[in-house]
C-alpha positions, -999 to +999 in steps of 0.1 A: +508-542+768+471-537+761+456-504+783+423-505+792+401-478+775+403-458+808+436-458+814+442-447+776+416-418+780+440-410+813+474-411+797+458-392+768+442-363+791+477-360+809+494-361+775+471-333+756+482-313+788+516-312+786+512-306+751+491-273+756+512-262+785+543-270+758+525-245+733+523-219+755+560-223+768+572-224+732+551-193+720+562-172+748+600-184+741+596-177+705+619-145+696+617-119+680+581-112+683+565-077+677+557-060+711+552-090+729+572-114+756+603-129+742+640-137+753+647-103+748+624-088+772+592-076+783+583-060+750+554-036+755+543-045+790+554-038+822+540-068+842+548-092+825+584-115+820+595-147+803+596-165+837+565-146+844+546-164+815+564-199+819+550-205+856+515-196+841+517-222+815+528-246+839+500-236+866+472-246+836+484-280+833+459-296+858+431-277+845+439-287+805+439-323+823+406-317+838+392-302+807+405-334+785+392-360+813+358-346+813+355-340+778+364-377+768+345-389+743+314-370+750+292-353+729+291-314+730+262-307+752+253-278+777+266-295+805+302-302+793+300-267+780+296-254+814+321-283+831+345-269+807+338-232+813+339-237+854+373-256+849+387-225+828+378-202+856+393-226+881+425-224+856+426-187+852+426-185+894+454-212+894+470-186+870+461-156+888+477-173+922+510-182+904+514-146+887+505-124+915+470-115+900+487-105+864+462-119+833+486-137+815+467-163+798+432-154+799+426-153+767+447-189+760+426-203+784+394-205+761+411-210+727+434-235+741+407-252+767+379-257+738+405-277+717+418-291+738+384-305+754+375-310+714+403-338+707+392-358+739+360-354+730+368-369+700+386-400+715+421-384+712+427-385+674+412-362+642+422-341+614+425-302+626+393-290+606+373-319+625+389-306+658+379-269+657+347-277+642+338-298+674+354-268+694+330-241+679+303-264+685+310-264+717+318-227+721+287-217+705+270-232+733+256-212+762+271-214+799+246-198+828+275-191+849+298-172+825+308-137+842+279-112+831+307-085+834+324-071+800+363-078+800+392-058+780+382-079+750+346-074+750+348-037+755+370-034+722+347-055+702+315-038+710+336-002+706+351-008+674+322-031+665+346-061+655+347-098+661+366-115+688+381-144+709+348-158+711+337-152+676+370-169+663+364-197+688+325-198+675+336-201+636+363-231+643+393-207+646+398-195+613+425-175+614+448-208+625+430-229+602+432-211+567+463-185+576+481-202+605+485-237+601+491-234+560+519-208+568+537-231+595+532-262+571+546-234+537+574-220+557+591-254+567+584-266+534+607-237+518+631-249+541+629-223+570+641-234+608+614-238+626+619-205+647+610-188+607+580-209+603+563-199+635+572-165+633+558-168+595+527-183+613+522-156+634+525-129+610+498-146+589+472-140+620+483-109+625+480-101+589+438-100+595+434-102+633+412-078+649+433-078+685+417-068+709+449-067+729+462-037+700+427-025+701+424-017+734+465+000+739+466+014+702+434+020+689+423+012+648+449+030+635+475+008+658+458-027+647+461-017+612+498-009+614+501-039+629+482-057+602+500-042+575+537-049+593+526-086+595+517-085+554+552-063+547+571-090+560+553-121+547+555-104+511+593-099+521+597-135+519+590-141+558+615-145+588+636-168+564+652-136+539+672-108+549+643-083+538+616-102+560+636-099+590+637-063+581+604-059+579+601-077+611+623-054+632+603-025+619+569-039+628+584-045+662+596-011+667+567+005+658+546-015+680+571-009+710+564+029+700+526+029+699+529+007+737+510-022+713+510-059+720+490-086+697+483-107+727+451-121+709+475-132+678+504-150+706+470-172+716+463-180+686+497-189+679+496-213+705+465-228+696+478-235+660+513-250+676+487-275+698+465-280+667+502-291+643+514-314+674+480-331+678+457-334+645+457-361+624+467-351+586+439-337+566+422-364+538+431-358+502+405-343+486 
């Protein structure tokens, strides 16, 4: 049956929003993570649960949708920059309605919003390097009606005077493009489940991240603990081997002890599980 360019550019908005809403759900499911939301438990929060985090993936669907619909094969302008950033506020008040007023997903919002308003823009279809290139285009762009105010995030760049989720966003993601994605891709290639691989993937972010989320509970010396936990168990072999797993636990309980949670590295994570679901493969070179 042959679908009329509108219809596909519908069924392909709806589809990029389950998929993002799907990243989020399967990040916050993924277990054991360091000081973060899992099956287990809270981790290093208080206001925050598994069934917590589900319903505010699920509340972002409509705005991913929005986000992908508007973004549809245009080009990245000033105005979809600020259609995109008024529907991101609209999603983080859906979120803030279905959590009670917890910040859940703030931060997933943007990385998550910019790519996926990047793959409609480019007509559904790319390689990931073309996608978060369009995506820092477009977050390098200004937006009038951005809050003024200084968030969590922004206060721990400026104090520690290191980059953030906007400055990732602004250079095409690099931490999911040259640490997260190759890990995944490594890790399943050595033949760990895929539970391994995305824990793998996430202990490459964390390996470099400056996370504002560790930043702001643990200080510089917390974020580089957490940095060099990340590195002990990738150079253990990763998730996969006895001695990774090891590692693992030990970068979890020290994060648990310093009340530490690498909040900006879980985004990220579920940016580079939305990027491996929807990018084309890269060219050979």
């Amino acid at each position: 049956m042959k679908h009329l360019p509108q219809t596909h550019a519908d069924e392909m908005a709806g589809w990029l929003a389950q998929v993002a809403t799907a990243c989020l759900i399967d990040e916050a499911r993924l277990t054991p993570k360091p000081g973060l939301v899992d099956s287990r438990g809270s981790g290093a929060h208080h206001d925050l649960t598994l069934a917590l985090m589900e319903r505010s993936a699920h509340s972002l669907t409509p705005a991913f949708r929005y986000m992908a619909e508007h973004s549809w094969l245009r080009p990245a302008d000033i105005a979809l920059r600020e259609t995109v950033g008024r529907l991101g506020r609209d999603g983080e008040q859906a979120m803030m309605a279905a959590t009670g007023g917890v910040n859940t997903h703030r931060g997933a919002i943007w990385a998550l919003g910019l790519l996926v308003s990047a793959v409609a823009m480019l007509g559904g279809s790319a390689s990931g390097d073309v996608v978060t290139a369009c995506a820092a285009r477009l977050a390098r762009l200004p937006d009038s009606a951005a809050p003024k105010g200084f968030s969590k995030g922004l206060r721990a760049t400026h104090r520690y005077q290191v980059p953030g989720a906007r400055e990732e966003a602004q250079q095409g993601f690099p931490h999911v493009t040259r640490l997260a994605l190759p890990q995944l891709r490594a890790s399943r290639a050595r033949g760990a489940a895929e539970t391994e691989a995305r824990l793998d993937a996430l202990m490459a972010i964390m390996t470099s991240l400056s996370d504002t989320c560790v930043l702001n509970r643990a200080g510089l010396e917390g974020l580089e603990a957490m940095q060099r936990g990340a590195r002990a168990v990738l150079d253990a072999g990763g998730t996969a081997q006895p001695a990774g797993r090891e590692a693992l636990a030990r970068l979890d309980a020290d994060m648990l002890a310093r009340n530490a949670s690498p909040g900006g590295a879980a985004d990220l994570l579920a940016a580079t599980l939305f990027l491996d679901r929807t990018s084309l493969p890269q060219a050979a070179h």
